[in-house]
BATI-175557 format. One record per residue: chain; y, z, x of N, C-alpha, C, O in turn. Coordinates in Angstrom, 2 decimals. Each point is the difference from the previous one (the first is absolute). Example, Ala and Ser with C-alpha at 12.3 -4.5 7.8 and 13.67 -1.06 7.14 Angstrom:
BATI-175557
A,-5.69,7.80,13.19,1.19,0.00,-0.89,1.20,0.00,0.90,-0.02,0.66,1.04
A,1.07,-1.38,-1.39,1.19,0.06,0.82,1.09,0.73,-0.77,1.11,0.17,0.51
***
This chain:
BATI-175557
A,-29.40,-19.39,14.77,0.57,1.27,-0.46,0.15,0.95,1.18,-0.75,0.03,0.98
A,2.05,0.93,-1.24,0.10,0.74,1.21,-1.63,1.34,0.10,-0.78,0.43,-0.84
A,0.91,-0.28,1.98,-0.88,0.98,0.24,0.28,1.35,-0.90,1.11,0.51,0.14
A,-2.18,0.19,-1.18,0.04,1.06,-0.44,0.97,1.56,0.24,-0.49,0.81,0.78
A,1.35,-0.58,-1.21,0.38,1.18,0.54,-0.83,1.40,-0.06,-0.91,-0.03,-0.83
A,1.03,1.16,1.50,-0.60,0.91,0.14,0.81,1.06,-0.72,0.14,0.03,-1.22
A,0.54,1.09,2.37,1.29,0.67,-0.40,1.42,-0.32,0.13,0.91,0.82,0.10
A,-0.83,-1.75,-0.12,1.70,-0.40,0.31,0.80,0.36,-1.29,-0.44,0.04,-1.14
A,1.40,0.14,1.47,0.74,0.35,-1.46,0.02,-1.01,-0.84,-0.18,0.27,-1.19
A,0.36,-1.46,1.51,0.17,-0.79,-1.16,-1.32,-1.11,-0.23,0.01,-1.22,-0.11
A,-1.36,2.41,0.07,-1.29,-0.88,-0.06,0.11,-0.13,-1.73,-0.78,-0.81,-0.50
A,1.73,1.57,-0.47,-0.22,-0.31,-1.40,0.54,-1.14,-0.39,-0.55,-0.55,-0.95
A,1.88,-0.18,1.64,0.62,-1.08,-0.10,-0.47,-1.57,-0.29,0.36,-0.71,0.94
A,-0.84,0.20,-1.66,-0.07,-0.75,-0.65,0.92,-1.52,0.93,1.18,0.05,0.33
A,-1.94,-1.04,-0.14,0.86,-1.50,0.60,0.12,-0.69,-1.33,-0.67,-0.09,-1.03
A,2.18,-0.50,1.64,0.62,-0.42,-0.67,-0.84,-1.46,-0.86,-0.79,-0.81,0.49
A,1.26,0.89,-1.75,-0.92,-1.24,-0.69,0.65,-1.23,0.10,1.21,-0.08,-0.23
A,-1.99,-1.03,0.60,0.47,-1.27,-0.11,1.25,-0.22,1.05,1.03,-0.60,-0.34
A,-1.27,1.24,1.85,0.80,-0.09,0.86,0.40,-1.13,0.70,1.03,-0.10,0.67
A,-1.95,-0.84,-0.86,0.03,-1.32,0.57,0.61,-0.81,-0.91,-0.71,-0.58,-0.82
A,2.25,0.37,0.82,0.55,-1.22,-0.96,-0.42,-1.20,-0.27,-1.05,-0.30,0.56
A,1.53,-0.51,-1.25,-0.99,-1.36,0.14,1.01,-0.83,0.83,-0.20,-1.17,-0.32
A,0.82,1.21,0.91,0.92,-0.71,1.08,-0.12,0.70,1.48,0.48,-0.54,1.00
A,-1.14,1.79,-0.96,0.09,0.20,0.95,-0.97,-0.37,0.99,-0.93,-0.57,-0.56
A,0.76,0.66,1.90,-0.90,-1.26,1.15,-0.87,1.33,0.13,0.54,1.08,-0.22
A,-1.96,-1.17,0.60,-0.60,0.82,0.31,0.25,0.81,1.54,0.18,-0.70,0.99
A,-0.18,1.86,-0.90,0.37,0.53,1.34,-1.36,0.10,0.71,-1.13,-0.20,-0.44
A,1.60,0.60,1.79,-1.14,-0.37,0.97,-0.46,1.16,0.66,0.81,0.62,0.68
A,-2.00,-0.20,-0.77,-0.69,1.16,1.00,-1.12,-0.36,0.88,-0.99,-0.55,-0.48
A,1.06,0.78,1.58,0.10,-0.23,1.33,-1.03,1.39,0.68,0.85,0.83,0.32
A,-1.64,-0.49,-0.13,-0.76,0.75,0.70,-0.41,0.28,1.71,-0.82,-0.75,0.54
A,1.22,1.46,-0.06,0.14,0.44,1.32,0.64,-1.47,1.00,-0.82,-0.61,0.68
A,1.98,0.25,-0.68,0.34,-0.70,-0.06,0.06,-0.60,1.62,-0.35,-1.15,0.29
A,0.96,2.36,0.92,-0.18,0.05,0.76,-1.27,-0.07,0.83,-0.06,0.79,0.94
A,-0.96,-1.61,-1.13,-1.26,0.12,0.31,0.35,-0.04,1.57,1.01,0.43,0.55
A,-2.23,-1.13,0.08,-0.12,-0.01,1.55,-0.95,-1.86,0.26,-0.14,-0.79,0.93
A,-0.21,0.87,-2.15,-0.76,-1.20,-0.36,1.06,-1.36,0.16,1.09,-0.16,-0.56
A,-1.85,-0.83,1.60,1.19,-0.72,0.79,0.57,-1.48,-0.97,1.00,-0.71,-0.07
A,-2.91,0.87,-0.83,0.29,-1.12,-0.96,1.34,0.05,-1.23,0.24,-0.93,-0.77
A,0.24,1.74,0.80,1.42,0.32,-0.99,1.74,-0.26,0.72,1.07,0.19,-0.58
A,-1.30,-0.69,2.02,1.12,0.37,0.96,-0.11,-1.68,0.44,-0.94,-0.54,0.58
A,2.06,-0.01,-0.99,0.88,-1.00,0.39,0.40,0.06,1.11,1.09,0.58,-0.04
A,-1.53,-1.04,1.78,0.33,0.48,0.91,1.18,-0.77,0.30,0.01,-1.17,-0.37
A,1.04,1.67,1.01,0.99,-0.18,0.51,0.43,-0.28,1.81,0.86,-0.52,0.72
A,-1.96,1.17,-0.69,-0.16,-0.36,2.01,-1.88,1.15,0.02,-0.48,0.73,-0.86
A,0.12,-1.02,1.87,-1.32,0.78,0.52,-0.24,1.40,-0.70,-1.03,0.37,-0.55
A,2.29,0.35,0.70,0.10,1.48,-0.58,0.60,0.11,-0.91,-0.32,1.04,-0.56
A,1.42,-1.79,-0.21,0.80,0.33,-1.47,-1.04,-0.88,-1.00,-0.76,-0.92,0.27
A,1.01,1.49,-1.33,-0.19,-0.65,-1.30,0.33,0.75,-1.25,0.05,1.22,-0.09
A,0.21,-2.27,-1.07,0.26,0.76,-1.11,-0.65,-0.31,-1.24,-0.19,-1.17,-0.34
A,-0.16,2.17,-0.36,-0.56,-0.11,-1.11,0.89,-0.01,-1.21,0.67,1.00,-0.27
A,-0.63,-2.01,-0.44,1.02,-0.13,-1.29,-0.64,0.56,-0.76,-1.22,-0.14,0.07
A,1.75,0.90,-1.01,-0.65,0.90,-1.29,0.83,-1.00,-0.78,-0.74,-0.83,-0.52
A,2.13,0.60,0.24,0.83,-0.08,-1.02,0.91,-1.60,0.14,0.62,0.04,1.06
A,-0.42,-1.15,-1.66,0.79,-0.61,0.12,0.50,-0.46,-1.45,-0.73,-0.22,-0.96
A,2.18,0.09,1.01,0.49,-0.78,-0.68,0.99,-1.13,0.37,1.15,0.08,0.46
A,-1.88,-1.09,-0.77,0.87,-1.38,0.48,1.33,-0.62,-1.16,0.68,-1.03,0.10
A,-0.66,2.00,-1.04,1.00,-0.04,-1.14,1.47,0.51,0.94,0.94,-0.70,0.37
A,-1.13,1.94,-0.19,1.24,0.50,1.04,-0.06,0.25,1.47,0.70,0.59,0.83
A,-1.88,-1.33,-0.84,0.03,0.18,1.91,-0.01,1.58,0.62,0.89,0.38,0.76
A,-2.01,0.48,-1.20,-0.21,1.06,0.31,-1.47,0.09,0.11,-0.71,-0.66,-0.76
A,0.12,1.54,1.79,-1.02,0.39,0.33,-0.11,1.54,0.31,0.91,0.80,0.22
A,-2.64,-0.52,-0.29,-0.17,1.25,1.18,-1.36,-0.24,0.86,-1.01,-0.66,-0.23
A,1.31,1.27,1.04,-1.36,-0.53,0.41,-0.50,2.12,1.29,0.51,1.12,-0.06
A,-1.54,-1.66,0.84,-0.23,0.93,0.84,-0.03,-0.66,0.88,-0.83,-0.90,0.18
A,2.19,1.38,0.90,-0.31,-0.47,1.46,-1.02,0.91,0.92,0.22,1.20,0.17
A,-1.37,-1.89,0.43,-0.48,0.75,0.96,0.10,-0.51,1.38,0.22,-1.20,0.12
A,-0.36,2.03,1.14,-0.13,-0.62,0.92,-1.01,1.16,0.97,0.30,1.12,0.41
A,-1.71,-1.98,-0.25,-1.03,0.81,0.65,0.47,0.84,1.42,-0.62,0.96,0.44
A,1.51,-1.39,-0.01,0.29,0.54,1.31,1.51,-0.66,0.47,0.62,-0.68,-0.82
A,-0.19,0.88,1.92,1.30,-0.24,0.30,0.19,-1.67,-0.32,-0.55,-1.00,0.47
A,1.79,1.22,-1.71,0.40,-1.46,-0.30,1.12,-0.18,-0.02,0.67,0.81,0.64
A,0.31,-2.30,-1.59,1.06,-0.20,0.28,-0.08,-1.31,-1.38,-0.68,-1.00,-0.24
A,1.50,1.53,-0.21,0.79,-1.31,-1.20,1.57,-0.62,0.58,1.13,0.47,-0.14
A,-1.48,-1.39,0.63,1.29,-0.76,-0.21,0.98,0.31,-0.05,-0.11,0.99,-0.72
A,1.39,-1.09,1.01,1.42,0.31,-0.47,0.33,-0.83,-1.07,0.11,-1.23,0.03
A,0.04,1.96,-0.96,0.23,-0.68,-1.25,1.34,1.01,-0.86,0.30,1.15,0.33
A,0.31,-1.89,-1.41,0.62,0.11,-0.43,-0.03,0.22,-1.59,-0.52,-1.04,-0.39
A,0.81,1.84,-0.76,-0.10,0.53,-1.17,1.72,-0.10,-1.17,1.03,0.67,-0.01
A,-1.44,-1.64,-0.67,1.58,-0.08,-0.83,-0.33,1.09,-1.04,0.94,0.47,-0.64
A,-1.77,-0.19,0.48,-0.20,1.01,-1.45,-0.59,1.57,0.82,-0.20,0.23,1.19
A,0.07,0.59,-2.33,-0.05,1.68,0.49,-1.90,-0.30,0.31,-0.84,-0.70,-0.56
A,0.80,1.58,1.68,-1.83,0.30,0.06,0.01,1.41,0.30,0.78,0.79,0.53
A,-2.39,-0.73,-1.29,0.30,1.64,-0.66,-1.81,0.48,0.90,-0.96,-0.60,-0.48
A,0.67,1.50,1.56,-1.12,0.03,0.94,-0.42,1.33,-0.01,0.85,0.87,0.23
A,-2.10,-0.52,-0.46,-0.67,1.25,0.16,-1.21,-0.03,0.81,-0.98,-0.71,-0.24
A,1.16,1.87,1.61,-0.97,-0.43,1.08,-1.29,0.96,-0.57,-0.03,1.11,-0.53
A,-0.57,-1.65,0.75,-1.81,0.41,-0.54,-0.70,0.88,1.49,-0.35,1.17,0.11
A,0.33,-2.13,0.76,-0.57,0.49,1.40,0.83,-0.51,1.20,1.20,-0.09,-0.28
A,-1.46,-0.20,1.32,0.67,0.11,1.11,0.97,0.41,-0.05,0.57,0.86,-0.67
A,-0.19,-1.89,1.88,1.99,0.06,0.54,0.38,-1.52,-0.37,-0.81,-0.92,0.03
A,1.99,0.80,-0.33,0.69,-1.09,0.38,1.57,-0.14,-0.19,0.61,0.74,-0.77
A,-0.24,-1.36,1.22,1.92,0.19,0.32,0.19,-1.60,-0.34,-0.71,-0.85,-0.54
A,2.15,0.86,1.18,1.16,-0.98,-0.05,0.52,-0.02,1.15,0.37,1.15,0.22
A,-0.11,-1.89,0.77,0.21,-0.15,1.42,1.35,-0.01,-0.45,0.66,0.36,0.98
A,0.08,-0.57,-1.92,1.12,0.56,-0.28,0.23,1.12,0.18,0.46,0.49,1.04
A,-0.75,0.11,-2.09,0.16,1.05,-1.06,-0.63,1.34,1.12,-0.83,-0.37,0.82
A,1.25,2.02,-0.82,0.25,1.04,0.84,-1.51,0.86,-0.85,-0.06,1.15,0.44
A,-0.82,-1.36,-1.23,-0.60,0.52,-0.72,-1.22,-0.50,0.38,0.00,-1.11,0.52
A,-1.44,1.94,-0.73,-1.36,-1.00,0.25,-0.94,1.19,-1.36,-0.08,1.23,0.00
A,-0.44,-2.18,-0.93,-0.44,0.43,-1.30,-1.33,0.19,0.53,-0.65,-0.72,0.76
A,0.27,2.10,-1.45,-1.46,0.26,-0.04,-0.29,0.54,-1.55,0.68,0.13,-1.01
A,-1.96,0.09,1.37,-1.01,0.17,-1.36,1.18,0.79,-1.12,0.51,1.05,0.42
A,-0.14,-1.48,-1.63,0.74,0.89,-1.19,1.39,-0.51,0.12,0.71,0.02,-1.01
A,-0.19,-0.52,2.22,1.40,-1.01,0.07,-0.09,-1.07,-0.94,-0.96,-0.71,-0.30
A,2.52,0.75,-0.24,0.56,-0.56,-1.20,1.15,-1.03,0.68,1.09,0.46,0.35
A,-1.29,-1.34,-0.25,1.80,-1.07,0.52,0.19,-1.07,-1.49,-0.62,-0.68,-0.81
A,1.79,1.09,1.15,0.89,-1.08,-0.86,0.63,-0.95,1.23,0.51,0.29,1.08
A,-0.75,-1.37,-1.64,0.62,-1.05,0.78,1.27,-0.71,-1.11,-0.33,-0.55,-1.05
A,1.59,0.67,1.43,1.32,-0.81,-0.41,-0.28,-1.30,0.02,-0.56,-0.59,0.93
A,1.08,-0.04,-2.32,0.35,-1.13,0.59,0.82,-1.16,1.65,0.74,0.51,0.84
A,-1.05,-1.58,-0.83,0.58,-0.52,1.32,-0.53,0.98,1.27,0.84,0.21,0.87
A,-2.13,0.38,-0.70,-0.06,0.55,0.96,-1.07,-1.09,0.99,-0.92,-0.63,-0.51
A,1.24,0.58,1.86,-1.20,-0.79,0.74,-0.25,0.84,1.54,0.78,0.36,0.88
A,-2.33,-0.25,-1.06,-0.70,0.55,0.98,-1.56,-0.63,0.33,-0.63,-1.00,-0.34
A,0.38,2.29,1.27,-1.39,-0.64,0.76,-0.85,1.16,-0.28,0.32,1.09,0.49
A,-1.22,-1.19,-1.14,-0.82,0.97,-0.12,-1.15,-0.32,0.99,-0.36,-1.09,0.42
A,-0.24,2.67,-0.11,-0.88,0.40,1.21,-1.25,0.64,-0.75,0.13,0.05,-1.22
A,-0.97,0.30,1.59,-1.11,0.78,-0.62,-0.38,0.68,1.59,-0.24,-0.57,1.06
A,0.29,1.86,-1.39,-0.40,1.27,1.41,-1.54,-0.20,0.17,-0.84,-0.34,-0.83
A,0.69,0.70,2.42,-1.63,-0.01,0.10,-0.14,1.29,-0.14,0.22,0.64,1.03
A,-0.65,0.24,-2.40,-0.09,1.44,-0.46,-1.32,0.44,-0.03,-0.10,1.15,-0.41
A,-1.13,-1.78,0.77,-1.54,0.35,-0.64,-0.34,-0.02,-0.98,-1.05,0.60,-0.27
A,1.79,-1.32,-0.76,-0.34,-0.54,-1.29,0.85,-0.79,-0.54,1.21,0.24,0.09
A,-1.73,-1.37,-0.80,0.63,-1.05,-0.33,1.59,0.35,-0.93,-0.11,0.85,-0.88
A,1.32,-1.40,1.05,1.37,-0.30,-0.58,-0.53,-0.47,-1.74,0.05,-1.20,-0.27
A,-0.34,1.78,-0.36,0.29,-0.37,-1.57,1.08,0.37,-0.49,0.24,1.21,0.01
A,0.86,-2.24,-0.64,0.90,0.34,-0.49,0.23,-0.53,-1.65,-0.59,-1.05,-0.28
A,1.32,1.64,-0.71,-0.23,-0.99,-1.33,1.68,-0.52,-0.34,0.99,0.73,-0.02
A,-1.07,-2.37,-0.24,1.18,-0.06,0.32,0.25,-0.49,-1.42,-1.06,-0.14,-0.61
A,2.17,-0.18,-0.12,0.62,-0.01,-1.25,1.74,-0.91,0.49,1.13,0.45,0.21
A,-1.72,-1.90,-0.19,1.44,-0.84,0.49,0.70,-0.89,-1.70,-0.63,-0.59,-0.88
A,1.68,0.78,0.99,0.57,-0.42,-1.13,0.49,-1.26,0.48,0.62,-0.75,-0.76
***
């Protein structure tokens, strides 16, 4: 159950009854997701790794949290579907791309786009949350 309201305006509001259909899949909550804890991080080289929160192998979509403890580098890779990225902490760019995302940065990535992502050596680790379709 959600946490008690206090004064909010709509602490008289009442949840909805019987919200969970009987077809529908249970949804997923996820608690401080971005940890620092290394056992959750799929490493990718010495300094990247990612933590999957979300997969579905029905439509081939994920999210996960990329981190990278200190100056890193993913691959040049390539994306046929939209990816949707919100930076948490550090820096990190596109050796393409004229832009370098920090903490509260939002990117949309287009379909057919291919790049090289970097992670900045900033004094705190690159967490980013990524959402690939």
């Amino acid at each position: 159950m959600a946490e008690a309201p206090k004064n909010e305006f709509w602490r008289d509001l009442k949840p909805i009854e019987n919200s969970q259909k009987p077809d529908a899949l249970p949804e997923v909550y996820l608690s401080k997701v971005a940890t620092d804890d290394d056992r959750y991080y799929v490493p990718f080289s010495d300094t990247v790794g990612s933590r999957p929160l979300w997969i579905n192998v029905k439509d081939n979509t994920w999210s996960d949290v990329l981190r990278a403890k200190e100056a890193g580098l993913v691959n040049r890779h390539y994306h046929p579907h939209e990816v949707f990225a919100y930076t948490i902490s550090g820096k990190w760019g596109y050796l393409e791309r004229p832009w370098t995302a920090t903490a509260g940065d939002f990117i949309y990535e287009a379909p057919g786009e291919g790049h090289t992502l970097v992670a900045y050596d900033s004094g705190e680790p690159m967490k980013t949350l990524f959402s690939v379709t």
